[in-house]
N, C-alpha and C positions, 0 to 999 in steps of 0.2 A: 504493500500500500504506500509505503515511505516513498519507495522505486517511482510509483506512479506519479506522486505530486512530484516529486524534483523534474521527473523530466516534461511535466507539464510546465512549469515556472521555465525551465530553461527550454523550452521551445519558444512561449511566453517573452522571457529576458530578449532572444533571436528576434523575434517580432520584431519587440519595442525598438531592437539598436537599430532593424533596415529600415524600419520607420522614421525613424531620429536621426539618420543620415540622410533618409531620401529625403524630410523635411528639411534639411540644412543645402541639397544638393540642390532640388526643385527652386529655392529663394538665392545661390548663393554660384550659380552657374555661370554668369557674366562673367564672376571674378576672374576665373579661371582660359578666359579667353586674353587671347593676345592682346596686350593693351599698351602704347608706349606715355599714355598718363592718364592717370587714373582721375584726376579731378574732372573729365569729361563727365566719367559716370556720376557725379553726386547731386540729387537734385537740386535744385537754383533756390528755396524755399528756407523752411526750417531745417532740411538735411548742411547745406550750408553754414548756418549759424551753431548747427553743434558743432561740426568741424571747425571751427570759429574757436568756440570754447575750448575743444578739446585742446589745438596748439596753443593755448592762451596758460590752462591748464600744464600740459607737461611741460612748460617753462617756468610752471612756479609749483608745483606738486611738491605737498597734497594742497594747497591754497586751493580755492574756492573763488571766481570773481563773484560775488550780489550785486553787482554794480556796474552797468558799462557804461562810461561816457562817448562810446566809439558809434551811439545808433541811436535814435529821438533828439538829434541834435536841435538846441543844446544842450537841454536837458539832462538827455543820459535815461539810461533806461533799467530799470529795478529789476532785478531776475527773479522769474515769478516760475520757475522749473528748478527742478531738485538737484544736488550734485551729486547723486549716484552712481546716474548712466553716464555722464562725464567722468566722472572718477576712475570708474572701471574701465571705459574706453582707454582714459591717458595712461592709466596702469598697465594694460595691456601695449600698449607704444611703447613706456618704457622698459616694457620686459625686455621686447623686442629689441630696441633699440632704436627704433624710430622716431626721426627728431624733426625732418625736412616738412615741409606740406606734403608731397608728394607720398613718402612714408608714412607718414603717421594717416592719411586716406585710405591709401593700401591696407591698413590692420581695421581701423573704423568702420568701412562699409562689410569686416566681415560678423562685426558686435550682433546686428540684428539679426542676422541668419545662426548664432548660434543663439538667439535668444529662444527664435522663434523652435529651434532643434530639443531644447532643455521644457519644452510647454509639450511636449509628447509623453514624456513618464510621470510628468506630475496632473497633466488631465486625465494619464490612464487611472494611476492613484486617487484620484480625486473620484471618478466615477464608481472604479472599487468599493467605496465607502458606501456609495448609497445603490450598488447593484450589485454585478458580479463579473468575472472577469471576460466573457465574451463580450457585454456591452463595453468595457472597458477597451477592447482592442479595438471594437468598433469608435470608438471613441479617439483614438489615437488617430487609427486609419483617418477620417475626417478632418482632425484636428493638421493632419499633415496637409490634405491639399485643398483644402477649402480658401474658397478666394474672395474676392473684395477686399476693405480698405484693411483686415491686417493682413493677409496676403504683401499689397502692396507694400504697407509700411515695414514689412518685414523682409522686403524684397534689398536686394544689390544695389546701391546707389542711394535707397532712401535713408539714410544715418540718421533715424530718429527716434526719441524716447519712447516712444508711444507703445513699440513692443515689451519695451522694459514696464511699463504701467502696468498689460496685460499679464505678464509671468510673475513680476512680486503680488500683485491683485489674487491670482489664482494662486499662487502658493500660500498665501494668508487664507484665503477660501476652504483649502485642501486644510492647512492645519483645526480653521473654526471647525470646520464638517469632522474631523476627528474626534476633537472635546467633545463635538454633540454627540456622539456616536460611541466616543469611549463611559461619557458620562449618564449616556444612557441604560447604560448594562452596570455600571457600576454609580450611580448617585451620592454627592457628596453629602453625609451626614453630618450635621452638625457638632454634635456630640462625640463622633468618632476622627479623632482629629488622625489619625491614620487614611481616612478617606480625602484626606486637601492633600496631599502630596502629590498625587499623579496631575489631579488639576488645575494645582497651582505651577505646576511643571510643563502641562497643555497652554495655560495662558501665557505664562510666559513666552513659549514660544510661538503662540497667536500675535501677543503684543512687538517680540523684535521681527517677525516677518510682517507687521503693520509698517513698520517703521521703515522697514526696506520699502515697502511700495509708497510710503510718503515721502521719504529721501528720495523717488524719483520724480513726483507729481504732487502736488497738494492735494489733487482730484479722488486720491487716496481717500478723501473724506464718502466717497458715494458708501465706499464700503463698511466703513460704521455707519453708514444710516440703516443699512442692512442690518447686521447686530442692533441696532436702535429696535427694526421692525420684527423682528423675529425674538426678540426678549421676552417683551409678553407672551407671546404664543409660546414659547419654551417654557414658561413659567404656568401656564395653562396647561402643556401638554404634562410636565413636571406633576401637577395637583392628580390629575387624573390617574397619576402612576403612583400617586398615594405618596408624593414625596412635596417637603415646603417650596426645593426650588434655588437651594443652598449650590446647585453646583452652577447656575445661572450663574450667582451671585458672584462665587469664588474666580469662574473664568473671566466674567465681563471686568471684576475690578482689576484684576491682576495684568490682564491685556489693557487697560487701558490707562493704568498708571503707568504700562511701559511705555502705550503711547506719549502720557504729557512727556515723562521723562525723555523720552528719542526725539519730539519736537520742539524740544528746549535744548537738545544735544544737537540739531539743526540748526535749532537756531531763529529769531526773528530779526528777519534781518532788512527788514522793510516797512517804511511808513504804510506802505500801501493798506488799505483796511478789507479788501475783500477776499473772501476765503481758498480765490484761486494763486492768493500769495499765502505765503508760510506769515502769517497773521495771529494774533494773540484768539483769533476765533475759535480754532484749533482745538485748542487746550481748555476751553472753556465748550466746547461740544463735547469734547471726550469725559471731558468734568461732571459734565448733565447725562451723560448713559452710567456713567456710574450712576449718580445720585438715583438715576431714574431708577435703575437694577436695586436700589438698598431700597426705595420707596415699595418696590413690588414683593421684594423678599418682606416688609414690613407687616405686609397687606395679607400675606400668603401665611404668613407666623400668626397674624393674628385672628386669621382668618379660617384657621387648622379645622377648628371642630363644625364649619360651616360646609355645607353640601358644593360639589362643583358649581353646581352652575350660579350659587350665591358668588365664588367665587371670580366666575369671569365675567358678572356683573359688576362685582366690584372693580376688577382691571380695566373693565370698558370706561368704566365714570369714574374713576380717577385719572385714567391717559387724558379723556375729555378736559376735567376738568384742571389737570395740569397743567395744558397749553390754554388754555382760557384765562386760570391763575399768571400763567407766566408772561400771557399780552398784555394783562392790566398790569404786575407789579411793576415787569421787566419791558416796556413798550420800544423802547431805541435798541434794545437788543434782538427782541423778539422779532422788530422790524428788522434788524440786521441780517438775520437768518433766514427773511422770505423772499428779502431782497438777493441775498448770493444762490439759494435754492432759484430762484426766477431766473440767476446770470448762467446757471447749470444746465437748468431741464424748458426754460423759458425760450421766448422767441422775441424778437426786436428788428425792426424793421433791414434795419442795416446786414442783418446776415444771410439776407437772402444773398448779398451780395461776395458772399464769401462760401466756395462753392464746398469747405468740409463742416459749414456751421448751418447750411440748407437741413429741412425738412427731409426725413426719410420717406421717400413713399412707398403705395406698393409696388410701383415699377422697379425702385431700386431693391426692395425685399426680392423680387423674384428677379431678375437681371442678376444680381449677389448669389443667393442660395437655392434657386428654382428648385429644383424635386427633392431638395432637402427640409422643403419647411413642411411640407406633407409628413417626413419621417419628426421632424420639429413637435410637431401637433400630437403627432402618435407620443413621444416621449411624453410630452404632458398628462395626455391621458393616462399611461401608465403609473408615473408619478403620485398621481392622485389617484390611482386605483392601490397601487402599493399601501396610499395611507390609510387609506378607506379600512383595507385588510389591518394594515400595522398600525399606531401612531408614533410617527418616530418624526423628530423634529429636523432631520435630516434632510428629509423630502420637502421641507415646509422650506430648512433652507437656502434648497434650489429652486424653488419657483419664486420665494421674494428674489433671488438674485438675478433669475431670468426677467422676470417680471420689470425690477427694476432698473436694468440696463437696456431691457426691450424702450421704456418709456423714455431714455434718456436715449437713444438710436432714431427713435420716431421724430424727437425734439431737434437734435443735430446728426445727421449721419457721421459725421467725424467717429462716433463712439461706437460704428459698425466693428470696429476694430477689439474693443468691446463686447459685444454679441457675438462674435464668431465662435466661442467659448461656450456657451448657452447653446447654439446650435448642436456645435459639435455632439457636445453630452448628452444633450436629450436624442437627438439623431443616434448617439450609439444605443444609448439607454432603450428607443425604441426597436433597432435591431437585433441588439441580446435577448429581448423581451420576445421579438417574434422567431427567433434561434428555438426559445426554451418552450414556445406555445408547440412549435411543430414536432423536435424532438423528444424521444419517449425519456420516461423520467424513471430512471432504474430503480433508485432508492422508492419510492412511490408506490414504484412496480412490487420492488421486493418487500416492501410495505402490507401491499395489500395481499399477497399471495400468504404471507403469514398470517391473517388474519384468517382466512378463507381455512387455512390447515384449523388456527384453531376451531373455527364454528362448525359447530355440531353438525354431524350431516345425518338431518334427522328423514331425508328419500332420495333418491337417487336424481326422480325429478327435480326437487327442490334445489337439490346441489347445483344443476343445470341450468335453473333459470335465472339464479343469481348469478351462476359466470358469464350467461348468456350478456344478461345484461350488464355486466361488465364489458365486458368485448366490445360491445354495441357503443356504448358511450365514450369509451375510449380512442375507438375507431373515427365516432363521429370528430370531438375534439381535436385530437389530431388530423383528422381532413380538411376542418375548417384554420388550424394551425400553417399546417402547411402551405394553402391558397394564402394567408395572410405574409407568410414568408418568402413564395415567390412574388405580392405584392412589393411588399419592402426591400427586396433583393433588385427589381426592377428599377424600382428609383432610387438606391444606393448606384447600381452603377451608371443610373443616367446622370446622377447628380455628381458621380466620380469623372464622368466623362465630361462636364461642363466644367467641373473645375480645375478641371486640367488644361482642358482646352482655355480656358479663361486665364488661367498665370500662366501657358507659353506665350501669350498674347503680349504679354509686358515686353517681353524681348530685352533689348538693352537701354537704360536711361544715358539718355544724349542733351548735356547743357545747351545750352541756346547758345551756340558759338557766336553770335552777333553780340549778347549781355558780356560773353565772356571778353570777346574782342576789345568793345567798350569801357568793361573794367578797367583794362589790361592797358589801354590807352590812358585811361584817366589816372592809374598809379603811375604809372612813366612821364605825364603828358603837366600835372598841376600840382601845386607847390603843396609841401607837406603843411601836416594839418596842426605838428606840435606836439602831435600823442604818443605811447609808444604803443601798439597793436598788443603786447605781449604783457604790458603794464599793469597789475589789479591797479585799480584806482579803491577808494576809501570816499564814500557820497558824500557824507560829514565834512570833508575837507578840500575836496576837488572843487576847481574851477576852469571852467573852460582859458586854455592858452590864445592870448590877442590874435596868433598868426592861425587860429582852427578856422572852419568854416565848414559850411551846412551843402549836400548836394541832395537838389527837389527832384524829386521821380515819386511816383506811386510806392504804394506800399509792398506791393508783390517782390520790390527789386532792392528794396534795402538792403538784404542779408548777402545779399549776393554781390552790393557796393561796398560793404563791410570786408567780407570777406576776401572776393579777388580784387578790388580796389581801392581797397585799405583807406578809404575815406567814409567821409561822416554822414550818413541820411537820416534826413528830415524825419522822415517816414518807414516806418518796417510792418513785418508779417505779424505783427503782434495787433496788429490797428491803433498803435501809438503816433501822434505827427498828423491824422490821415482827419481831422472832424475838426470842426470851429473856426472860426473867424483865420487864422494863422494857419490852418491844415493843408494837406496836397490837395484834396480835394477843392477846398475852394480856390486854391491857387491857378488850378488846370482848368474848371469849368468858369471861373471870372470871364467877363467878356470886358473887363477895366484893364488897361497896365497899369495903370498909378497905382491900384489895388493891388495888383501881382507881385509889384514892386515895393510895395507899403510889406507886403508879406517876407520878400526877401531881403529887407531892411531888418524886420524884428526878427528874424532867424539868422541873421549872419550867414545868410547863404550866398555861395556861389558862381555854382554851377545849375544846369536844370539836364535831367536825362528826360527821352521821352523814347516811346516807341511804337510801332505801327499798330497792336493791340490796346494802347489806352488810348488811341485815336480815333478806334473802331468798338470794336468788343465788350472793351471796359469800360467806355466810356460813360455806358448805362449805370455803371457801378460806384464813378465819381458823382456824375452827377446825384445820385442817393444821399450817400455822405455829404453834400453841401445841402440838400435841402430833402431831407427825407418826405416830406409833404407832398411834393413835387415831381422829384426825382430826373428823368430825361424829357417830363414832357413841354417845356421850352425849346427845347432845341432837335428831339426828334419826335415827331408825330406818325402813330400807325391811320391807311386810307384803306377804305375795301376797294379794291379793283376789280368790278366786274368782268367775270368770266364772258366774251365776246359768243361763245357759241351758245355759253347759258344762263344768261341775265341773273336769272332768280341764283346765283351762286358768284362767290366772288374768292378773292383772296385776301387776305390783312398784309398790306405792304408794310414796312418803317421807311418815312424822308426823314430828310434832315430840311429840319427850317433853317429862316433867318439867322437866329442866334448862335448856334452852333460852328458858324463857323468864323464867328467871331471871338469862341471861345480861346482863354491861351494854347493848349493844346492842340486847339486846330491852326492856329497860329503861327503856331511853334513849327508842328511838325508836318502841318502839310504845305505849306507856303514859307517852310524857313525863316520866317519874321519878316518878309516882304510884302508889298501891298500887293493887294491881290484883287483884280475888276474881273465882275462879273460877264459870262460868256453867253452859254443858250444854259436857260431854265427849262424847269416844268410848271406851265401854267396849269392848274384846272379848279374848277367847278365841283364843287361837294356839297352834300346835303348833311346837315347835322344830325346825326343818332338819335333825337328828341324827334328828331321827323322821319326819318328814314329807317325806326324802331331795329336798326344794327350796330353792334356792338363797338363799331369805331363809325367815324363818317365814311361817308359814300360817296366814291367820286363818279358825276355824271358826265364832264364833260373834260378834257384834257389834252394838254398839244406838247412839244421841247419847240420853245422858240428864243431869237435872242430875247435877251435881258432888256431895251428897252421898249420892245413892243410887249412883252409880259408887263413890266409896270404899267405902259398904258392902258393894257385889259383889266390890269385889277382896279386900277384909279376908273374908268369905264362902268365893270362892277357894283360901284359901291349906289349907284342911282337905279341901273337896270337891273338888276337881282330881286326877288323877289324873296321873300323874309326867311323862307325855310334853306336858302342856296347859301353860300358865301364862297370867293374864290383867293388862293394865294399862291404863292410861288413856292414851288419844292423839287428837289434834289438827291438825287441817290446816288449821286458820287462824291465823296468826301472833299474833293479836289476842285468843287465846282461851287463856287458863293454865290450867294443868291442877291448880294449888294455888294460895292466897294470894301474891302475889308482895307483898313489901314496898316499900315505897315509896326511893326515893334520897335521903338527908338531904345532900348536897354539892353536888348538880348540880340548877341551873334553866333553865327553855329561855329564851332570848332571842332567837329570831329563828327564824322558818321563811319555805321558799319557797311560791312560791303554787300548784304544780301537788298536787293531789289524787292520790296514789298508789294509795290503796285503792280497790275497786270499793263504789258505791253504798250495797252490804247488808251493809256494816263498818265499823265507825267510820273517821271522817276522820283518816285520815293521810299527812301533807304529803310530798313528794319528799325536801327538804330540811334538816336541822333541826340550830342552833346553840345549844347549852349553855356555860354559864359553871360554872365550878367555885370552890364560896363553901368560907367556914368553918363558915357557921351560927350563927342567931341557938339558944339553947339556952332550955330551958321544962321544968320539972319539972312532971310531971301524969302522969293515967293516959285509957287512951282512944283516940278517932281524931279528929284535928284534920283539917279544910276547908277550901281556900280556892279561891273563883270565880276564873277567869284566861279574860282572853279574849287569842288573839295577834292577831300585825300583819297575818294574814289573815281576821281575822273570826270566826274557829275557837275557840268555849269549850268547855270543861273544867274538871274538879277537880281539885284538885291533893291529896291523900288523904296521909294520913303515920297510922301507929298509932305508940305510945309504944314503949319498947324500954326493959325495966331503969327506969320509972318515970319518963322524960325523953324528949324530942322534940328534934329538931334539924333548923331550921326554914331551908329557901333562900332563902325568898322576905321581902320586904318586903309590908304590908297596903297597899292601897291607894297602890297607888305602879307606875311604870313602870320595870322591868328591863330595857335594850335596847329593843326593840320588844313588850314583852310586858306587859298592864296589869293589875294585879292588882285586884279588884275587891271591895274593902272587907274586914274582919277573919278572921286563924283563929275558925272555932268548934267546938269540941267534941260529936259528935255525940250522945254520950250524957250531957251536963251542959247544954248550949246556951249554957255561958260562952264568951262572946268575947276575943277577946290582939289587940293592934296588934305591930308589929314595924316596927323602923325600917330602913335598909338601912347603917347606924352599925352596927347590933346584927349584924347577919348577918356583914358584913365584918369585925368585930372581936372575932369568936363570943362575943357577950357573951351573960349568964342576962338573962333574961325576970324582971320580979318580980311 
């Protein structure tokens, strides 16, 4: 018998290890391919700013930066992520010996594929506890190739904590589900102080694997709300085992005194007050599930010689009235905790615009897990049918844990990463489960055949008809077993073959060579900033150096000016820099320079990046961020455009109106900061949605004509229209303004990338493109000044300015090189053909022109 379990385990042990390499091999495959620099592969995002950190780190190991003044220039930006998975990444460098960027990438992008390797034997373990060991492999198996966003973030190139959240998460999960499970069979008595030993020895080790997944994430917190939710009902299912509920008690305080303790050995190292920074909120939550767990144990003591169900009326109306007591005594705290709970599982207009803080929906549920959420479901069922049979708190929980990351997956998909875990388990859980309905069950068998010897056989017939019906029902159950197991059997492997199919899809992560180029120019190309890149800084005492300065881009590109461009942004992936009066957002959608300019006066900025996606794509996304109320519909407006074969059907276009392309980013980047006149428009004719009962307007009548017979149709318009029409000018090519757009007197381009954005039958405009922000050489005159510019890709144009108030205020230097930009002999005046020089003395020290 001995024989038979060992070589069950070591076939078992086999499994688990080709599982745990295929898992490591499936995420970790790129590395392995020929590669002459590895910083290609690291995503442009938050994968970048760990690597950030990391070399920041093993040049000062074991230090810790909280603090960087290198990103929300000027400010400086709070680190509101854990230094764990930085720890152990730069730990690993320096084992190595990796010291270069290049080196220390190399070791980094391989952290997440062994993380994501080390979560196959602790979800097999973890399932063990609450099933047995078939769901278990099945659970493994899953846990290897199941895809979406931890897939990806687990994947080659993504260098981000997010896996380390999921595996200290679950390994905390795996130790609570122990306690419950050890402490169910053996319950702490109070009087038998030989009984706290084992589970003072379980909490402890609940509370320092707490601590590990808070020291990577503060987000750690979802998971004592769990323990929060599942207390009571421990304590309930506790009564009902005829026990006070003492082993609650002894786990919850002991884990979470090791919490206050581990997040004071953290550290608060931040004014910031909300709970997704290491905040003094922390330790005052973990404070109150103690008190809460002594309040219950209170209740449950004194409550002994009372009948159950006295007893979970009394837990009902005291949790009630708990939080009731705690909004009246404690109202700024209690409001503290509804407010960071709404910043968690909450929605806010702004993140639709941030595509991992979007709504889950079902399309993304089934796109992510398709024939796995059917095995999903099944697990559940079973779950609950388990309990039905058992009462074991174990089962209770895994559904608050699924339950409660389901709701926080629906809120932001980001936390699919999250859920994959919950999947996985119940997906095994429900395939062990259809394994053991269809196979015959020996012990059961051998069970009832002993029973059958004993019972009297008082006729021959009678013997018969009980075995009869024996056979019969057994027969039957196993028929219906089996059809339920080639059910599950079919959508394990169609859900295996979609996710497989699905992560060789990723293929290999390719930086956007045009950002990197750009970087790469702007560290070689403008003056340093003061800082050292490698430096902790100390917030308390830093102050930005006179010679720093701020570079404007969108927030998507900070990490990635950080990191390969060793300069300072405004703005980063955190949504710091990006909202209010001063943010990129209003900077790019302003249709003011004095505004734009007003902005990069109070930032000390400058430089400005831009690129061919916040031009187009994102720009729905800036404009949000400046005025959420609003959002793009100033400057792009959706029309139905009837379908010509089939009136009664149409399609929802997006133009671009007027304003947009006055904006500075259209400014900037499609027109290079030059004046820009109007060519052939779209005139038409639209009926308002109020009248035309569809969902946007309807355009009835519409032509591309020049620019000023369109003004004269709409000025036309405004007399012969009749009240339900209105008509205006609109555009679907970004390149094409619908008025005179004035030229930029502050901003010159110094540098673009070399990929060609625009299609062929539109002027050339480049991917990437960096301006400088002057004072302006100044020129009194009347008219439109010229000047020839060819850039550092070959790429000429005019650079066009009209006077304003009698005077010009001039970017550029005559015949001189800006950056990589060359200017190519004198302003001229087009309608005088008098010629001006300008020196780049004059522009930087906005002197008059004589």
């Amino acid at each position: 018998m001995q024989c038979n379990i060992t070589r069950k385990n070591v076939i078992i042990g086999i499994i688990l290890l080709i599982l745990t390499i295929l898992a490591f091999y499936l995420r970790m495959w790129p590395g392995f391919e020929a590669n002459l620099n590895v910083i290609s592969n690291v995503a442009m995002d938050d994968p970048m700013y760990n690597l950030r950190m990391v070399e920041q780190t093993v040049a000062n190991f074991p230090h810790y930066a909280w603090f960087d003044p290198m990103t929300y220039y000027p400010q400086g930006q709070p680190q509101h992520w854990g230094p764990l998975f930085t720890l152990i990444s730069a730990a690993a460098c320096i084992l190595v010996g990796a010291t270069t960027r290049v080196d220390i990438a190399s070791v980094c992008l391989f952290i997440p594929g062994i993380m994501a390797a080390l979560m196959i034997p602790i979800t097999y373990a973890t399932v063990k506890l609450v099933s047995d060991w078939k769901s278990a492999i099945a659970t493994a198996a899953f846990m290897t190739i199941v895809p979406g966003q931890y897939f990806f973030r687990s994947y080659y190139g993504y260098f981000d904590h997010h896996i380390g959240e999921v595996l200290f998460s679950t390994l905390f999960c795996l130790c609570y589900l122990y306690a419950l499970v050890y402490c169910r069979k053996n319950p702490v008595q109070i009087e038998d102080k030989n009984t706290w030993k084992i589970p003072i020895l379980l909490g402890l080790l609940c509370g320092f694997t707490y601590v590990l997944g808070l020291a990577i994430m503060p987000t750690m917190l979802v998971f004592a709300l769990i323990v929060a939710i599942i207390t009571p009902i421990w304590f309930m299912i506790q009564r009902y085992n005829h026990h006070l509920g003492a082993s609650a008690l002894v786990i919850n305080t002991t884990t979470f005194i090791i919490a206050i303790i581990g997040f004071f050995s953290i550290g608060v190292n931040t004014s910031q007050l909300g709970m997704d920074f290491y905040s003094t909120g922390h330790p005052i939550a973990y404070g109150l599930i103690i008190l809460g767990t002594w309040i219950l144990f209170g209740f449950s003591y004194y409550l002994r010689k009372k009948s159950l169900i006295s007893f979970v009326l009394a837990i009902i109306g005291v949790t009630i009235l708990g939080i009731v007591l705690f909004a009246l005594l404690f109202p700024s705290m209690f409001s503290y905790f509804l407010q960071n709970a709404n910043a968690f599982f909450g929605q806010d207009i702004h993140w639709k615009t941030i595509q991992e803080a979007r709504q889950w929906t079902i399309f993304d549920a089934w796109r992510t897990f398709n024939y796995s959420l059917f095995l999903f479901a099944g697990g559940i069922l079973v779950l609950l049918r388990k309990f039905r049979r058992e009462i074991n708190p174990s089962y209770i929980f895994l559904l608050i844990w699924t339950g409660l990351i389901l709701y926080a997956t629906c809120e932001h998909i980001r936390y699919e990463y999250y859920m994959a875990v919950p999947i996985a388990m119940l997906s095994g859980i429900a395939v062990g489960s259809a394994i053991d309905l269809a196979l015959p069950h020996k012990k059961q068998e051998q069970k009832a055949t002993e029973q059958d010897q004993k019972r009297p056989a008082h006729s021959k017939s009678g013997s018969r008809k009980v075995q009869g019906t024996v056979h019969h029902q057994s027969r039957f159950t196993r028929g219906v077993g089996i059809i339920v197991l080639i059910i599950v059997a079919i959508l394990s492997i169609l859900f295996t073959m979609n996710a497989i199919a699905d992560d060789k899809s990723l293929g290999i992560f390719q930086l956007n060579t045009d950002w990197w180029e750009a970087c790469s120019w702007l560290e070689n190309n403008t003056p340093d900033t003061g800082l050292d890149f490698y430096k902790i800084y100390n917030e308390n005492s830093f102050h930005q150096p006179p010679e720093s300065y701020g570079i404007m881009s969108w927030w998507d590109y900070g990490h990635i000016i950080l990191e390969l461009g060793d300069r300072l942004p405004n703005a980063n992936p955190f949504q710091f820099g990006v909202d209010g009066e001063n943010g990129a957002a209003r900077f790019f959608v302003t249709t003011n320079e004095s505004v734009a300019s007003g902005i990069m006066d109070k930032l000390h900025t400058k430089y400005v990046m831009t690129d061919y996606e916040m031009d187009t794509d994102k720009f729905w996304a800036m404009a949000t961020w400046d005025n959420p109320e609003i959002g793009a519909y100033p400057y792009q407006r959706s029309f139905i455009l009837p379908d010509p074969d089939n009136p009664n059907t149409g399609q929802n276009i997006p133009f671009f109106v007027e304003p947009y392309y006055r904006t500075m980013v259209s400014r900037l980047h499609n027109f290079d900061g030059s004046m820009q006149e109007p060519n052939k428009v779209h005139y038409i004719q639209y009926m308002d949605p109020s009248s035309s009962h569809t969902s946007s307007p309807l355009i009835v009548n519409g032509s591309e004509v020049p620019y000023q017979v369109a003004e004269q149709l709409v000025k036309n318009d405004q007399n012969s229209l009749g009240s339900k029409f209105n008509s205006t000018l609109v555009n679907y090519v970004y390149t094409s303004p619908l008025s005179t757009v004035p030229a930029l007197n502050h901003f010159r381009l110094v540098y673009e990338s070399s990929t060609r954005a625009s299609p062929d039958e539109l002027p050339d405009v480049r991917y990437v493109k960096v301006f400088e922000y002057v004072p302006g050489a100044h020129l009194t005159g009347e008219g439109i000044l010229e000047i020839p510019i060819i850039t550092n890709t070959g790429r000429t144009f005019t650079y066009r300015q009209e006077s304003v108030n009698g005077s010009f205020t001039l970017p550029y230097p005559t015949s001189a090189k800006v950056g990589d930009i060359q200017t190519l002999g004198p302003y001229k005046n087009e309608q005088t053909g008098k010629e001006y020089t300008v020196t780049e003395e004059q522009v930087q020290k906005e002197e008059n022109i004589l």
